[in-house]
MARBASE-186628 format. One line per 3 residues: number of its first residue (from 1); their letters; for each residue x, y, z of C-alpha. Coordinates in nm, 2 decimals, m for minus. Each point is the difference from the previous one (the first is absolute). Layout:
BEGIN
NUM = a = X/Y/Z; ...
***
This chain:
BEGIN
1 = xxx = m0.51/2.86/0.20; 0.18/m0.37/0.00; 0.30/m0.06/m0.17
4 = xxx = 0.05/m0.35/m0.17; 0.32/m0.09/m0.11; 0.01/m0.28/m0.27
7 = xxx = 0.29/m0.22/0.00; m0.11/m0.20/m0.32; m0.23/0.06/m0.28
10 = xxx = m0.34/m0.04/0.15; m0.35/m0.03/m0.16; m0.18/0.32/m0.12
13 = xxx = m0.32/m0.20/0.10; 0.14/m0.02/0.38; 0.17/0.34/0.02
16 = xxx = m0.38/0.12/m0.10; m0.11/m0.12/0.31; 0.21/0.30/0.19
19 = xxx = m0.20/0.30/m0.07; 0.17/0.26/m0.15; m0.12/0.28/0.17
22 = xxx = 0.14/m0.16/0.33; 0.32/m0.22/m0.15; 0.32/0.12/m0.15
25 = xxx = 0.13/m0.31/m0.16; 0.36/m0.01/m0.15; 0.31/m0.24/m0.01
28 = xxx = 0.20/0.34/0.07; m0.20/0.07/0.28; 0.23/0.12/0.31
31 = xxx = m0.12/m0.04/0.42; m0.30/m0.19/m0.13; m0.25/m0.13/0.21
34 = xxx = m0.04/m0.37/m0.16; 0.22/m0.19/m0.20; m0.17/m0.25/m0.32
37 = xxx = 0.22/m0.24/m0.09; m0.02/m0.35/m0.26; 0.32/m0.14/0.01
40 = xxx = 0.29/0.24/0.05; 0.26/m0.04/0.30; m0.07/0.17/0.31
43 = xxx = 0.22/m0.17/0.22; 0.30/0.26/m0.05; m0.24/0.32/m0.05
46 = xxx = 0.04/0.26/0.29; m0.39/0.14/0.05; m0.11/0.31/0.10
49 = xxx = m0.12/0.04/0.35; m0.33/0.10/m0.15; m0.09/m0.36/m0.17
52 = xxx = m0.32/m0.16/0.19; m0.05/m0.27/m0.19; 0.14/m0.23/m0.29
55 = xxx = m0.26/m0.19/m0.25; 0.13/m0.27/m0.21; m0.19/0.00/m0.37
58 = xxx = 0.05/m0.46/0.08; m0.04/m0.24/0.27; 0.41/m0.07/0.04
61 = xxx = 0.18/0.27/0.25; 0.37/m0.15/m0.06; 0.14/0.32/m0.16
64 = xxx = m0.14/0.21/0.33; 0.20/0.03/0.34; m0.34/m0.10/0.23
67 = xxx = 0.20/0.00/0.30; 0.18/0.31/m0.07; m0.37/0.17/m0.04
70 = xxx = m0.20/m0.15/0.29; 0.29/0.11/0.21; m0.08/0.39/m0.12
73 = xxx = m0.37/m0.08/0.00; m0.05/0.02/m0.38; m0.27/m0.21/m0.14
76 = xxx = 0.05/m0.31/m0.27; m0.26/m0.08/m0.18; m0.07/m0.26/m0.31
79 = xxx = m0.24/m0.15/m0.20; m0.04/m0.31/0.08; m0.25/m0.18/m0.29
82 = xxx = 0.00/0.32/m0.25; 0.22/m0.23/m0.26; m0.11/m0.34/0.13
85 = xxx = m0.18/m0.05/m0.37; 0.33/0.10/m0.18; 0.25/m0.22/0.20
88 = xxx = m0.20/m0.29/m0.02; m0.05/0.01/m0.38; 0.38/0.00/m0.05
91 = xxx = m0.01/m0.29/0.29; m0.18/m0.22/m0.22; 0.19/0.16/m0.28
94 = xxx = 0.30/m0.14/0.15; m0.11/m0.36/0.09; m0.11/m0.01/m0.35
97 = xxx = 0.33/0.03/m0.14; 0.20/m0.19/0.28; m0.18/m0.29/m0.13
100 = xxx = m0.01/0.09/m0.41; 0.28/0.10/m0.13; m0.13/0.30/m0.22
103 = xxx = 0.28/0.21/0.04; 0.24/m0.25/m0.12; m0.23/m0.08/m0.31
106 = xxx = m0.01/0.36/m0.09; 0.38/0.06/0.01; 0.03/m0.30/m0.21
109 = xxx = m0.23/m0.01/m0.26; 0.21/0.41/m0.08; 0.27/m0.22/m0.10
112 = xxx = m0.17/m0.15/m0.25; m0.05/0.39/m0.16; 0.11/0.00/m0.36
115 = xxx = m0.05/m0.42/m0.12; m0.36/0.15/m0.13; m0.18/m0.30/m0.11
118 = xxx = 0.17/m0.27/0.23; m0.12/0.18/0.26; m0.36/m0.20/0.07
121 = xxx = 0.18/m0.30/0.00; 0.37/0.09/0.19; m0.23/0.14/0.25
124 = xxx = m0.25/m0.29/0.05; 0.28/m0.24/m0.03; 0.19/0.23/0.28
127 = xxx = m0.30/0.04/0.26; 0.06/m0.38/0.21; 0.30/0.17/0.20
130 = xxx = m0.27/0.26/0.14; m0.26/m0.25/0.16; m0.09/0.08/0.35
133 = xxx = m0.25/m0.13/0.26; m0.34/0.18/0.05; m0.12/0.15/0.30
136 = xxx = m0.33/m0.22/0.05; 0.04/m0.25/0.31; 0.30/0.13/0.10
139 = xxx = m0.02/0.14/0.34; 0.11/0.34/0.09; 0.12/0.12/0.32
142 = xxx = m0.10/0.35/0.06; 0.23/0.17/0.33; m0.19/0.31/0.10
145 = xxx = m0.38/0.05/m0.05; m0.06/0.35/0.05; m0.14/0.19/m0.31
148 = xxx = 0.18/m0.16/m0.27; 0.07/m0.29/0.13; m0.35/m0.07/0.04
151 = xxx = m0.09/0.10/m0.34; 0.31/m0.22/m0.19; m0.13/m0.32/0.23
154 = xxx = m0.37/0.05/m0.16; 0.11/0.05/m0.30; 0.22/m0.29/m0.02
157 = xxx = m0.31/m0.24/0.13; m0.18/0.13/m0.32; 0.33/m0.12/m0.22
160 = xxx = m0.07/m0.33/0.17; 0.29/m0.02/0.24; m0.01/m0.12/0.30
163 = xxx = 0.06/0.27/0.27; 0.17/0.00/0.36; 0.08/0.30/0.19
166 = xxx = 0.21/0.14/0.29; m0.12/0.31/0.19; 0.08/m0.05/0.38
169 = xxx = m0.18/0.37/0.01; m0.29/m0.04/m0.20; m0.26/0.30/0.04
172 = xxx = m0.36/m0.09/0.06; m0.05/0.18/m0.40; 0.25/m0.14/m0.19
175 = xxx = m0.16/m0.37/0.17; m0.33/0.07/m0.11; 0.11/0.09/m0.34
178 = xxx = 0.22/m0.32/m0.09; m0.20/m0.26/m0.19; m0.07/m0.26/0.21
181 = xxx = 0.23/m0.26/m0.21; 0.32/0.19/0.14; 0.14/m0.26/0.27
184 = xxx = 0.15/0.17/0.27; 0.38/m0.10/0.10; 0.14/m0.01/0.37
187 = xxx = 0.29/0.06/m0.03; 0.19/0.11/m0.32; 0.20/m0.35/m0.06
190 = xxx = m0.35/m0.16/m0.07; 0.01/0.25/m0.27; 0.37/m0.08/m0.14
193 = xxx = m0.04/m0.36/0.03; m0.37/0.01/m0.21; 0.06/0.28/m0.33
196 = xxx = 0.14/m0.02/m0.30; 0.02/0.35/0.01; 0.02/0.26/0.24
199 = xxx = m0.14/0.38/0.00; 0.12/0.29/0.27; m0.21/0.19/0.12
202 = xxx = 0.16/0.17/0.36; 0.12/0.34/0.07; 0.40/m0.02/0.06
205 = xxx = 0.07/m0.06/0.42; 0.25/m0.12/0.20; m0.16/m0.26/0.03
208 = xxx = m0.08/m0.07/m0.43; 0.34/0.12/m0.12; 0.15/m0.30/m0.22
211 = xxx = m0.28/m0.21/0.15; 0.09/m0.22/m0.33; 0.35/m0.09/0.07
214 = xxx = 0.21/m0.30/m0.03; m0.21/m0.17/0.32; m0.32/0.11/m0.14
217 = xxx = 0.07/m0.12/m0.39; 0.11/m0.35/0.14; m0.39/m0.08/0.15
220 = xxx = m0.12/0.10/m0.30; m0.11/m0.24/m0.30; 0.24/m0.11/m0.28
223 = xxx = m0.07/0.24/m0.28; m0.19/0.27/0.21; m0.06/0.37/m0.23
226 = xxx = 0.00/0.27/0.20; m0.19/0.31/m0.02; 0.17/0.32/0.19
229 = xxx = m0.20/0.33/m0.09; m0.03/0.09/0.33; 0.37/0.13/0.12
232 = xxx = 0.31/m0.04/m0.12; 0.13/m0.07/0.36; m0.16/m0.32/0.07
235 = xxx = 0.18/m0.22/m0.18; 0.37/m0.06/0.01; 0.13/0.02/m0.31
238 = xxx = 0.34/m0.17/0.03; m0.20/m0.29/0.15; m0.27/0.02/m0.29
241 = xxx = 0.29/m0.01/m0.28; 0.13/m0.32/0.15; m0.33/m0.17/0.01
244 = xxx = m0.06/0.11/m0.35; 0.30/m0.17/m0.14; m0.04/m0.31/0.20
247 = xxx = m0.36/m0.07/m0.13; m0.17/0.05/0.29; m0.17/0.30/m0.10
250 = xxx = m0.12/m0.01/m0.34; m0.12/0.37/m0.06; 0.07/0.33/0.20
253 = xxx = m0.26/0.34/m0.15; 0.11/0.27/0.23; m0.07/0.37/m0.01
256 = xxx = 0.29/0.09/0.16; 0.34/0.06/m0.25; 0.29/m0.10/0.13
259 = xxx = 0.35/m0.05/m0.18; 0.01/m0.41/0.05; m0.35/m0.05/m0.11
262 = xxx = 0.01/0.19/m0.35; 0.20/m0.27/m0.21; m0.15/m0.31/0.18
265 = xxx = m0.20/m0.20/m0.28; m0.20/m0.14/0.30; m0.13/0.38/0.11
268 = xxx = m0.18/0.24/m0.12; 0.02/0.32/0.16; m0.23/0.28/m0.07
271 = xxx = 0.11/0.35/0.10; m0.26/0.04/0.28; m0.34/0.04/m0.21
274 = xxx = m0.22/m0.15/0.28; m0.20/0.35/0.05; 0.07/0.13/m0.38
277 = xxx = m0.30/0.04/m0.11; m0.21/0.37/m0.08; m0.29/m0.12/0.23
280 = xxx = 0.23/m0.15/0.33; 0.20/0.34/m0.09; m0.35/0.15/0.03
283 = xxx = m0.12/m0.17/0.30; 0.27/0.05/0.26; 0.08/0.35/m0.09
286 = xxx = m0.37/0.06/0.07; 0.00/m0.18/0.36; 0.36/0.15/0.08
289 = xxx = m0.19/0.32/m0.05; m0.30/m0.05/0.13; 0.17/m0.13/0.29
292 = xxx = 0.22/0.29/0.10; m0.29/0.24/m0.06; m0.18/m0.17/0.26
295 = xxx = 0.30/0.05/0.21; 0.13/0.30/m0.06; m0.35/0.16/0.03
298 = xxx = m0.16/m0.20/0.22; 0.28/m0.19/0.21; m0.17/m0.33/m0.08
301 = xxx = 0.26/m0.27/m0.09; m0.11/m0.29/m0.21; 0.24/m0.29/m0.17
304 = xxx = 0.34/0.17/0.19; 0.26/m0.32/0.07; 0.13/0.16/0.26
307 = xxx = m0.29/0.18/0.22; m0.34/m0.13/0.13; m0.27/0.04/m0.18
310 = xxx = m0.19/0.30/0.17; m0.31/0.12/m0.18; m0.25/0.31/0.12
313 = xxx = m0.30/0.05/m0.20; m0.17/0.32/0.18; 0.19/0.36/m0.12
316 = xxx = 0.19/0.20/0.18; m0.20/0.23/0.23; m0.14/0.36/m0.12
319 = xxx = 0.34/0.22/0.12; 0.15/m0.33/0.12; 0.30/m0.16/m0.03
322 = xxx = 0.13/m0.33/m0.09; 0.27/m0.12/0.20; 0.22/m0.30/m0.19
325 = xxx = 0.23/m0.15/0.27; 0.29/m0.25/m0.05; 0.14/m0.16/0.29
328 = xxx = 0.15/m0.27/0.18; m0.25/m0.31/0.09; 0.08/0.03/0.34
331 = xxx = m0.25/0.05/0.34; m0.11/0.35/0.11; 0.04/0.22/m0.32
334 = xxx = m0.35/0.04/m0.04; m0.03/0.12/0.31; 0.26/0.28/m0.03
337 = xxx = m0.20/0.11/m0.33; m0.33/0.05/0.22; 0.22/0.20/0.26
340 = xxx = 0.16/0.23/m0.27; m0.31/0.06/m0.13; m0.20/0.06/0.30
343 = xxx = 0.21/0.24/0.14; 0.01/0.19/m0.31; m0.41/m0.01/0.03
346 = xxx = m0.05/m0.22/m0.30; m0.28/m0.24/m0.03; 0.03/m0.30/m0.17
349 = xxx = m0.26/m0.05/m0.25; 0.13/m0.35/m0.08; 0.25/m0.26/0.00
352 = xxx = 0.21/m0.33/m0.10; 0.28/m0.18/m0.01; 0.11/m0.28/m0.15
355 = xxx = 0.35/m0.18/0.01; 0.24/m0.22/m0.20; 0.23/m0.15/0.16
358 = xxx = 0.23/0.27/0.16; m0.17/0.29/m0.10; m0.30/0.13/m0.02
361 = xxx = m0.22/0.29/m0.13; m0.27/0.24/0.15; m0.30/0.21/m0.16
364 = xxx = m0.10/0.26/0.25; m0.26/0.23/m0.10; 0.01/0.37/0.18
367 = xxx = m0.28/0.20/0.05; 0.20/0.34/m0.13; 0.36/0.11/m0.10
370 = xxx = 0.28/m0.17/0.15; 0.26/0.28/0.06; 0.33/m0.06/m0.08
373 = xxx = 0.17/m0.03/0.39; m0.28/m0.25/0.02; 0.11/m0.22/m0.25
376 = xxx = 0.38/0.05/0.05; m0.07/m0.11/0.37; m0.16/m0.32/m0.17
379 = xxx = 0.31/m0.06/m0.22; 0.22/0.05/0.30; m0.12/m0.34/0.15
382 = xxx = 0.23/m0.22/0.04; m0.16/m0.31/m0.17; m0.14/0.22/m0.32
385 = xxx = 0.13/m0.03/m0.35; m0.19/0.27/m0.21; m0.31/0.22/0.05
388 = xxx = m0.15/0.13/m0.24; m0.34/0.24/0.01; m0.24/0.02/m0.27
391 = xxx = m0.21/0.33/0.05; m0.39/0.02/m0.08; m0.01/0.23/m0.33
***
């Protein structure tokens, strides 16, 4: 039996994906083997020593401590794509309104409640201070074509906007899915000095953390809106305020809340609805789980940021054993593996390794039981992070 621990409300849908008969799931759940999480902090949690893996119910992994994990061998994965339909609705959603000032309208045309009749007419006369520009032949710039990147820059071609993008780490996919009006930017001040607005669409590194700052914002057109749905880190919010109330940025929709945006008549800041939707709810909770099925069942590891991805499609061996190894990339583990289990008079039904970066990760099918001097002897190498057997039922 598996235990599950749910850190956040997750979808029935998903959870159904965990057979009962083999899954305990629970929020309450003590020493459990996984942990499913949506958007709750783990950064100061203290995990058991029997957690194997973590699975993000989303694509962003801010609120988990990946170092921390890799460093005990624990696995991260996301789901990369499951709310790529959701986030770019609101996307277009939000260049919409950076550009038509509906919210406005709407807040003022409820102070006109109560003059009855006048109303047709206060309101029509009223309507000239909420004119704004449309989005056809304006040109976007899209920064990060991955999944929903992709999809807001084809989307945006079919609202007639011109569309350039910046991906210095375009996949072979997400190239074959853009339509082929999406120009493709060297470098990312081609994009600032070209769109009238701006969309993010990059996980938060060290190297994108308040990527639009003071420096960036000057390349950038007079009157650039800018679309931030992607994380809250990336853009520098002093620096954003200031370019606000000089002009230089017109509009700011972000989906990030933050104490200096909230009152800004130039913002309008949602409180992160990018995957809030019942079907992107849906979607990732059913890859999260699917995902660490396959895992914990199987050992195979599939959309993890921070372990290869390793993948074995035969089963384990009748009376085998499957032998999950985490360890240090480094020369000549491999080898001590093959000793350990020679001398215990195991054959090796099959094998492989893959690596990422610094680490990497080994499938190593046994013909029979591992005993359990066997596998400590494994453990006790000095380059190994976890083991972890799965037996042949």
């Amino acid at each position: 039996m598996y235990k599950i621990q749910t850190l956040n409300k997750i979808s029935a849908v998903g959870l159904d994906r965990l057979p009962r008969d083999n899954y305990e799931t629970a929020s309450s759940i003590t020493d459990p083997d996984a942990i499913l999480v949506r958007s709750q902090d783990m950064h100061n949690m203290e995990l058991s020593e029997t957690v194997k893996a973590v699975a993000r119910a989303g694509a962003g992994t801010n609120n988990i401590p990946i170092p921390e994990l890799t460093q005990k061998g624990i696995v991260v994965f996301n789901t990369p794509g499951a709310n790529a339909n959701a986030v770019k609705e609101l996307v277009m959603l939000a260049l919409l309104v950076s550009s038509r000032p509906v919210i406005k309208a709407n807040s003022w045309l409820k102070t006109l409640a109560g003059k009855g009749d006048e109303i047709p007419d206060l309101a029509e006369k009223g309507k000239s201070q909420f004119v704004g520009p449309e989005l056809k032949g304006k040109t976007l710039g899209v920064i990060g074509l991955g999944a929903i990147g992709a999809m807001v820059a084809n989307l945006a071609i079919k609202f007639g906007m011109e569309v350039i993008g910046y991906d210095p780490f375009l996949s072979i996919n997400a190239a074959w899915s853009l339509d082929h009006n999406v120009k493709h930017a060297e470098t990312l001040d081609t994009v600032y000095a070209k769109a009238d607005y701006i969309t993010l669409h990059v996980p938060q590194t060290n190297d994108t953390k308040g990527m639009i700052n003071s420096t960036s914002i000057k390349t950038m057109k007079d009157g650039v809106r800018i679309i931030n749905i992607a994380r809250g880190g990336l853009v520098n919010n002093a620096d954003m305020i200031a370019a606000l109330d000089s002009g230089k940025v017109s509009a700011l929709v972000t989906d990030f809340a933050a104490e200096e945006f909230l009152n800004h008549e130039k913002v309008i800041c949602l409180p992160h609805l990018g995957a809030s939707t019942p079907e992107a709810e849906e979607n990732c909770a059913v890859m999260a789980c699917n995902q660490l099925r396959d895992f914990l069942e199987n050992g195979n590891i599939v959309n993890s940021v921070n372990f290869p991805k390793t993948v074995v499609e035969n089963t384990i061996p009748s009376g085998g054993t499957r032998l999950c190894i985490a360890h240090k990339n480094v020369p000549d583990v491999i080898s001590k593996f093959t000793t350990i289990l020679g001398d215990a008079k195991l054959n090796i039904a099959g094998m492989i390794n893959q690596a990422k970066g610094e680490l990497a990760y080994n499938i190593i099918d046994v013909d029979g039981a591992v005993p359990e001097n066997t596998l400590r002897e494994l453990a006790g190498i000095e380059q190994v992070i976890k083991v972890r057997p799965i037996f042949a039922k």
